[in-house]
C-alpha positions in Angstrom: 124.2 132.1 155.9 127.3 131.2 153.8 129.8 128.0 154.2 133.1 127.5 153.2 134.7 124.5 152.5 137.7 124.5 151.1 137.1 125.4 146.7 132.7 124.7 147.8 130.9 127.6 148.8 127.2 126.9 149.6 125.0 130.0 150.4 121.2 130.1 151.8 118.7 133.0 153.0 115.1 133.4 153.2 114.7 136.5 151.1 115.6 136.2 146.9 117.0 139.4 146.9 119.8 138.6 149.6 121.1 136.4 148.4 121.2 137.7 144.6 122.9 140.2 146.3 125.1 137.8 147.9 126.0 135.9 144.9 126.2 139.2 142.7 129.3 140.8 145.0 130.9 137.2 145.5 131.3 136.6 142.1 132.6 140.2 141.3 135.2 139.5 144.1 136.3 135.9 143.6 136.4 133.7 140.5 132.9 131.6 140.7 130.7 129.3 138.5 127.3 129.3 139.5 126.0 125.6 139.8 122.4 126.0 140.3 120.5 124.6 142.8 122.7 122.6 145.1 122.3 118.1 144.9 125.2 117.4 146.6 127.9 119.0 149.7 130.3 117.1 151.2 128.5 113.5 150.7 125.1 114.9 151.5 122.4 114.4 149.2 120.3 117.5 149.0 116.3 117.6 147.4 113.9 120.1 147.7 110.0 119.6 147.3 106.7 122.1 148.2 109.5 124.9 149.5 111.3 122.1 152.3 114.8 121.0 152.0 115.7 117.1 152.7 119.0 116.1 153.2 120.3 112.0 153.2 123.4 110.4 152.6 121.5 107.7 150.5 123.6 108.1 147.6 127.0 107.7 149.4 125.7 104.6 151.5 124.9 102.9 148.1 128.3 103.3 146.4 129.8 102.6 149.7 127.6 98.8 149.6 128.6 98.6 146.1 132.6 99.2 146.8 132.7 96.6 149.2 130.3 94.5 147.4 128.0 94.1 150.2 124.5 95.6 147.9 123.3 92.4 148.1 123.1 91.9 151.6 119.9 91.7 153.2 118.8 94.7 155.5 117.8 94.5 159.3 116.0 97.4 161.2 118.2 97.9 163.8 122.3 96.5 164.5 121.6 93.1 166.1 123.8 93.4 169.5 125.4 89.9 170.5 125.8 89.7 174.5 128.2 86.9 175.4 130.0 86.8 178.5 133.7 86.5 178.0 135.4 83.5 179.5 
């Protein structure tokens, strides 16, 4: 599977070979730097560990408390919805 995104090309496949192969003709086609092991697409914070893939946006919610200086603020399980009736 590839993806495209603008100048970020992000490619996956469950055999090594593919997708050496892959890589191998895309970078004889195009102009490419190899990057490693992808951390980061589009916001998304990506990890691997024991062969699974996690994915969070933990990283971009923490910058986005520290931009609006709200870091500090203490955290709640769930929204807390307000019902009042309007008069």
């Amino acid at each position: 599977m590839a993806c495209l995104c603008v100048d970020d090309l992000m490619y996956v496949g469950t055999s090594k070979d593919m997708v050496a192969g892959f890589k191998t003709t895309m970078m004889k086609e195009f102009e490419m730097t190899n990057l490693g092991l992808m951390r980061y697409f589009l916001d998304i914070q990506v990890n691997s560990f024991l062969g699974k893939i996690f994915i969070s946006q933990e990283k971009y919610v923490t910058d986005l408390l520290k931009k609006f200086n709200t870091s500090e603020c203490k955290p709640v399980a769930s929204p807390m919805v307000v019902n009042e009736k309007l008069q």
